[in-house]
C-alpha positions in Angstrom: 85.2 69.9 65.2 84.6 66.9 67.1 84.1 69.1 70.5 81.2 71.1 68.8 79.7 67.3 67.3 79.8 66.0 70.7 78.2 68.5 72.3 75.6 68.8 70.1 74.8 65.3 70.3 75.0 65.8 74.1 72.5 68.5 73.9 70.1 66.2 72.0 69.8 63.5 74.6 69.2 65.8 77.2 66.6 68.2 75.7 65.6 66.0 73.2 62.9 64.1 75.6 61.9 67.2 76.9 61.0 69.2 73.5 59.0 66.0 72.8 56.8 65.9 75.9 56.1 69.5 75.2 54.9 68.9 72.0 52.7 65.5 72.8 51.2 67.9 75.3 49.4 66.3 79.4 47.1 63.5 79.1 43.9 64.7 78.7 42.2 61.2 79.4 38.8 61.3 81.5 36.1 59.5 82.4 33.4 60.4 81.5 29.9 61.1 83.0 27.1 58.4 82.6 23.7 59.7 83.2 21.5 56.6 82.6 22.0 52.8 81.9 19.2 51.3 79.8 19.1 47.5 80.1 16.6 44.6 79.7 15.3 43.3 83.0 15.8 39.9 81.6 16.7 37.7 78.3 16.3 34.3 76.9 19.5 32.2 77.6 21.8 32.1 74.9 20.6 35.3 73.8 23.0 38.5 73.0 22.6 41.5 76.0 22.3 45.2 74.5 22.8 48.1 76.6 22.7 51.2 76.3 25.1 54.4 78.0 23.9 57.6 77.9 27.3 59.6 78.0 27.3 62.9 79.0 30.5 65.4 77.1 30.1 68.9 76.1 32.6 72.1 76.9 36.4 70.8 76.3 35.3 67.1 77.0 34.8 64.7 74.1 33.8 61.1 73.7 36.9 58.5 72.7 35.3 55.0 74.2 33.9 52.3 75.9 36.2 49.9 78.2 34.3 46.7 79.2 35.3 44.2 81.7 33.7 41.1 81.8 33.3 37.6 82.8 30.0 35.3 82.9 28.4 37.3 86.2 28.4 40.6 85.0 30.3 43.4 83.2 31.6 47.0 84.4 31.7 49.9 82.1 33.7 52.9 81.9 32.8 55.6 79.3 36.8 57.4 78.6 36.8 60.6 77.1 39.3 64.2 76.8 39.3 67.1 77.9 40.8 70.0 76.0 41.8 71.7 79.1 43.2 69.5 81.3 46.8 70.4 82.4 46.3 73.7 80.1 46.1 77.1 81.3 43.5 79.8 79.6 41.6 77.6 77.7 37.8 78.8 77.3 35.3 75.9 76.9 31.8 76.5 75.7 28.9 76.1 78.2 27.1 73.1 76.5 26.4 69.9 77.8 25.4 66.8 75.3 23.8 63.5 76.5 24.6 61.0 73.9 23.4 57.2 73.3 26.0 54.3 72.6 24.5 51.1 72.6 26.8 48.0 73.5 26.2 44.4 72.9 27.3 41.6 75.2 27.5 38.1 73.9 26.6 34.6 76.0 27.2 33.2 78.1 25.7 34.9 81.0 25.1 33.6 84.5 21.8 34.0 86.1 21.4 37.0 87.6 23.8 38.9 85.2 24.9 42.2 86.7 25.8 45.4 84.7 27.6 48.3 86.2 28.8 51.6 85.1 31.7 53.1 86.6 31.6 57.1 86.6 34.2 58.5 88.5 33.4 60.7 91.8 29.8 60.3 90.5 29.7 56.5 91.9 28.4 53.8 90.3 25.2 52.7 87.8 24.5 49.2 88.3 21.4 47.1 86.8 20.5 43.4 87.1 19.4 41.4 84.2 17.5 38.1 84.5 18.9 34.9 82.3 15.6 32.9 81.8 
């Protein structure tokens, strides 16, 4: 009885891990396409910055966030998304593509000139420069 306990136990630890990553499935994390950065050529000091993403998704890919670095000189952005097929095999995706809006608000301070910068992958970046007055 103990034989048959241990290796079952045995068998656990070393499929165990496996059967899970099978089930949690590839990491479908992307980044996503920007097409256009909208953002105020300058603001009053002290005053909040909005900008705005256009984030392309469509077929398997879908929107999940917006990661922001920052510090007083500028901020980079990075739209993250999934993708349904990544790492899977025969998955059809439909032929749509959707542009999509996500406004984003920076708080002061901000140096003068402030720069803004998308990052999009092979795409390179989107970068605009806001005036502090």
């Amino acid at each position: 009885m103990r034989n048959v306990l241990l290796v079952s136990a045995l068998g656990s630890l070393v499929f165990g891990p496996m059967a899970c990553s099978s089930l949690l499935g590839p990491d479908q994390s992307v980044i996503l396409g920007v097409s256009k950065l909208e953002a105020p050529a300058s603001i009053a000091a002290g005053s909040p910055l909005t900008v705005v993403l256009t984030v392309t998704t469509g077929g398997c890919t879908s929107f999940d966030r917006i990661e922001v670095t920052r510090d007083a000189s500028g901020a980079s952005f990075t739209a993250w998304g999934t993708n349904a097929a990544k790492g899977r095999k025969n998955i059809a995706c439909p032929a749509f593509i959707v542009d999509t809006p996500h406004p984003y608000q920076l708080d002061p301070p901000f140096n003068n000139p402030f720069a803004v910068q998308v990052q999009r992958g092979r795409l390179g970046p989107l970068t605009a420069t806001v005036q502090v007055q």
